[in-house]
matplotlib code that plots the C-alpha trace (Angstrom):
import matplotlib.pyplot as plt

x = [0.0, 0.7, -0.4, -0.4, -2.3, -3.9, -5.4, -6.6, -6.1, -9.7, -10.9, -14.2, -14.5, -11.7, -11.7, -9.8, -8.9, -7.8, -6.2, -7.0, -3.9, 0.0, 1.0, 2.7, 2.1, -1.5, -1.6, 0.0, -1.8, -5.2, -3.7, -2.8, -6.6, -8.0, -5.8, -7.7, -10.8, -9.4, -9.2, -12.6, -14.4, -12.8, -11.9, -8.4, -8.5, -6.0, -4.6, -3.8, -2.7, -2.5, 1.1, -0.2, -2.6, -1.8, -0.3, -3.5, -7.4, -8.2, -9.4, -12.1, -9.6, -7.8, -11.6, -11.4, -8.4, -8.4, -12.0, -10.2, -7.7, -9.6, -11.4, -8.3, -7.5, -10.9, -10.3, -7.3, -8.3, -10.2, -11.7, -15.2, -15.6, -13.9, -13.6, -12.6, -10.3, -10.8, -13.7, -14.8, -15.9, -13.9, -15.1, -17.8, -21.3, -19.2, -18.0, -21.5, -22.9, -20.6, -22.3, -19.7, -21.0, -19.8, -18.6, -17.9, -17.3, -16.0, -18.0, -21.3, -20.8, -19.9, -22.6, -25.0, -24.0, -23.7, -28.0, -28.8, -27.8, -30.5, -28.5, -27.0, -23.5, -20.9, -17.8, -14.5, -12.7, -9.2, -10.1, -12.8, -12.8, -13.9, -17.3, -19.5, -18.6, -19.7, -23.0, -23.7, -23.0, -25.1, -27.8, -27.9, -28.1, -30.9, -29.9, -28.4, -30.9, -29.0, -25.8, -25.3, -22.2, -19.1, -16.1, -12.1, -9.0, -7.3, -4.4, -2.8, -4.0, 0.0, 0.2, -1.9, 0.6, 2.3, 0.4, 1.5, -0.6, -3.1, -4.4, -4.7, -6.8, -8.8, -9.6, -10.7, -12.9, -14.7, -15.7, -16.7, -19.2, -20.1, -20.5, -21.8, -23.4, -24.6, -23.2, -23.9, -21.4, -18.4, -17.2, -13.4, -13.6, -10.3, -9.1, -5.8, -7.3, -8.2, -5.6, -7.2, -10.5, -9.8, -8.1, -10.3, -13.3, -12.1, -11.5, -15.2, -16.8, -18.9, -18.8, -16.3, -16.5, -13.4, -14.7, -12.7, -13.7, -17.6, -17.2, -15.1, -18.2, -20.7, -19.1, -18.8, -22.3, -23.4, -21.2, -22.5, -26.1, -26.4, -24.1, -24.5]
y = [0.0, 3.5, 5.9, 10.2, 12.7, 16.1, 17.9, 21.2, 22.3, 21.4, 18.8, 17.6, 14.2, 11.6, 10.5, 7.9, 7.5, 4.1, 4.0, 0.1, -0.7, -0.2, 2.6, 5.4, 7.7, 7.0, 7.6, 11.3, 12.1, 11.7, 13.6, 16.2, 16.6, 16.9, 18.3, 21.7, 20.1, 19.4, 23.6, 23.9, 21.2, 21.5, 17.4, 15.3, 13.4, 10.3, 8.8, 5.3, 2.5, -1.1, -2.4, -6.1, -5.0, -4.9, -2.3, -1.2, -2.6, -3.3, -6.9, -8.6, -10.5, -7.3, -6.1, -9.3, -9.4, -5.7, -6.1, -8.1, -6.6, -3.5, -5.3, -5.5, -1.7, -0.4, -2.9, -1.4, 2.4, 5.0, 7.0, 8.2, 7.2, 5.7, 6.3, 3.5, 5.5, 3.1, 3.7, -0.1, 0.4, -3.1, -4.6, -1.7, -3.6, -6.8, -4.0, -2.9, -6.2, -7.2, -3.5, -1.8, 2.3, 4.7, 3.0, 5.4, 4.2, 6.6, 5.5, 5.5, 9.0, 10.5, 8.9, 10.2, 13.9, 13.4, 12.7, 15.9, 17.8, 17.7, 16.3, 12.8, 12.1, 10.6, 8.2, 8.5, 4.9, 3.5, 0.6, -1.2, -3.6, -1.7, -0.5, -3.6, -3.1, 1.1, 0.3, -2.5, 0.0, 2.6, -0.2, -1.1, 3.0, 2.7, 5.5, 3.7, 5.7, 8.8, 7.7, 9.0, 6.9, 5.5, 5.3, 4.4, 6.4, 2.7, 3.7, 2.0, 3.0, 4.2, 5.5, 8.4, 10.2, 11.3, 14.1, 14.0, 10.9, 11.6, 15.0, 14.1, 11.4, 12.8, 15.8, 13.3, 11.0, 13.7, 15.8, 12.7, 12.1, 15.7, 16.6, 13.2, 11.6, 14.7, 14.1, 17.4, 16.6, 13.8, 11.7, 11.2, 6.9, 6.9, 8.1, 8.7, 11.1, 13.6, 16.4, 16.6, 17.7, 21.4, 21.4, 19.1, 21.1, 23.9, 22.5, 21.1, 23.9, 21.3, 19.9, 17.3, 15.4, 13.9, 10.6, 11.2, 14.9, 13.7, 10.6, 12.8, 15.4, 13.3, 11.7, 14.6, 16.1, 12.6, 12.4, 15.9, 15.1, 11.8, 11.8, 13.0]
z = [0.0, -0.6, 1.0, -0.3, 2.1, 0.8, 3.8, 4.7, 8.4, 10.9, 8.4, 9.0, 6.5, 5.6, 1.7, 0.6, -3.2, -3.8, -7.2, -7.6, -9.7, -8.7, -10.7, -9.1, -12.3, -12.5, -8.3, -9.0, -12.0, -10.0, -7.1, -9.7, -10.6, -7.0, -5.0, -4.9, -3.2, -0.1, 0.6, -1.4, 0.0, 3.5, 3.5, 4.2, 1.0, 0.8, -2.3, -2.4, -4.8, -4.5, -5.0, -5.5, -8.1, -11.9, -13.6, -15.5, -15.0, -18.4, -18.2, -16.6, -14.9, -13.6, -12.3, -10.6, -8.8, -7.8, -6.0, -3.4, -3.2, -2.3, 0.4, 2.7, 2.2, 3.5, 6.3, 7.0, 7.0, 9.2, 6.5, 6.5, 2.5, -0.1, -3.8, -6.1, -9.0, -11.8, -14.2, -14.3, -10.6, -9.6, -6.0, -5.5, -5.4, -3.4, -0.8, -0.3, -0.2, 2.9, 4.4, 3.5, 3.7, 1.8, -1.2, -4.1, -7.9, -10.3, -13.0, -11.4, -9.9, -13.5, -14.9, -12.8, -12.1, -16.1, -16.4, -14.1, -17.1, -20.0, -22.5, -23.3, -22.4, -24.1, -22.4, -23.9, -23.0, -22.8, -24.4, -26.9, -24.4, -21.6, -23.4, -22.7, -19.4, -19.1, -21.2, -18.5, -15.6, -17.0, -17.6, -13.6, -13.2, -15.3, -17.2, -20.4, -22.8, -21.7, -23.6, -26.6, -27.0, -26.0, -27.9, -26.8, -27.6, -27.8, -25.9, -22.8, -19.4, -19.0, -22.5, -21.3, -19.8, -23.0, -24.3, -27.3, -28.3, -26.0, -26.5, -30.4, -29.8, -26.6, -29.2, -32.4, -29.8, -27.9, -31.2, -32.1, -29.9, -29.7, -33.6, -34.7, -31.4, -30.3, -27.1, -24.5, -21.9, -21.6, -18.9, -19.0, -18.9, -17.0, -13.3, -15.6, -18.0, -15.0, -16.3, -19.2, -18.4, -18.2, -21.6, -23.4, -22.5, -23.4, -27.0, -27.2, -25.2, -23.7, -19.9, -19.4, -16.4, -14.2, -13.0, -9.7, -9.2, -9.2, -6.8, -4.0, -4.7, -4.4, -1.3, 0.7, -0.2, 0.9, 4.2, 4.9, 4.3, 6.1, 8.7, 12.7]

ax = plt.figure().add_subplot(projection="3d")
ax.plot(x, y, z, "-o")
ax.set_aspect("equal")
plt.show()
């Protein structure tokens, strides 16, 4: 396990971001994209990765073994609520099945904030592979008439840390599903692709959604509304 804290002074709510996979770069890149809403948001928000996990999640298998692995790191932590930072939301309906509480999925939270706006949405992905999986997810949301479409970049979860394949294909995808899927917003199908989202939203001139932005949101807002 490793363990990165972002904290404000008098926090009220822990976080924990468990980046289910063992990559440091992928670990700092979603630090990179959230560290602001500890101050905002007045949280301690941990980042953590799984040093037994694979390298990327980008098989059913790799959903599979991170899921337990996951397991023992919420056993192991004092945090109010948990966000799992991979967009296939591996171990998140076992978790709540053992009662687990406050079980966050990244792609679940996107998808959702993404249907309170009025328009469909659109999910750029790493991977061909991968899309089965979101249109099932939004399916159990019940919400799978709200996608406009889902399309992959077709890079490697690590490969997205060189901008210069990344940008070009995050730019060709997204005005993809915006010009020809008529997509209104778009949820970045990666906790990787997080430092994008200001730039590539910019470039569409649309909402673009950090899948790991929305989960801490929607897991504070939730702590702060249910909690004594």
């Amino acid at each position: 396990m490793n363990n990165n804290k972002i904290s404000p002074q008098n926090t009220a709510y822990r976080i924990q971001v468990i980046n289910p996979n063992s990559s440091r770069e992928v670990t700092d890149t979603i630090e990179q994209s959230i560290q602001d809403l500890s101050s905002k948001m007045n949280l301690e928000i941990r980042c953590s990765q799984l040093d037994k996990a694979p390298s990327a999640i980008e098989t059913n298998e790799d959903v599979e073994i991170a899921g337990k692995l996951i397991n023992a790191e919420i056993k192991a932590s004092n945090a109010d609520a948990f966000v799992i930072a991979c967009f296939s939301d591996p171990g998140v309906k076992q978790l709540r099945a053992k009662d687990h509480r406050n079980i966050y999925g990244i792609a679940e939270t996107a998808m959702l904030i993404a249907a309170l706006h009025k328009d469909n949405f659109g999910i750029i992905s790493i991977l061909s592979d991968s899309i089965p999986r979101h249109q099932k997810q939004a399916q159990d949301l019940g919400i799978d008439t709200r996608l406009a479409g889902d399309l992959a970049l077709n890079l490697g979860v690590l490969e997205l840390a060189d901008e210069d394949k990344a940008k070009p294909r995050l730019l060709e995808v997204g005005s993809e599903l915006k010009n020809n899927m008529y997509a209104g917003s778009i949820i970045l199908g990666c906790a990787g692709m997080g430092k994008y989202q200001h730039w590539l939203q910019e470039k569409l001139d649309i909402p673009v959604i950090d899948p790991c932005r929305a989960a801490i949101t929607m897991a504070a807002a939730s702590l702060m509304t249910i909690s004594k």
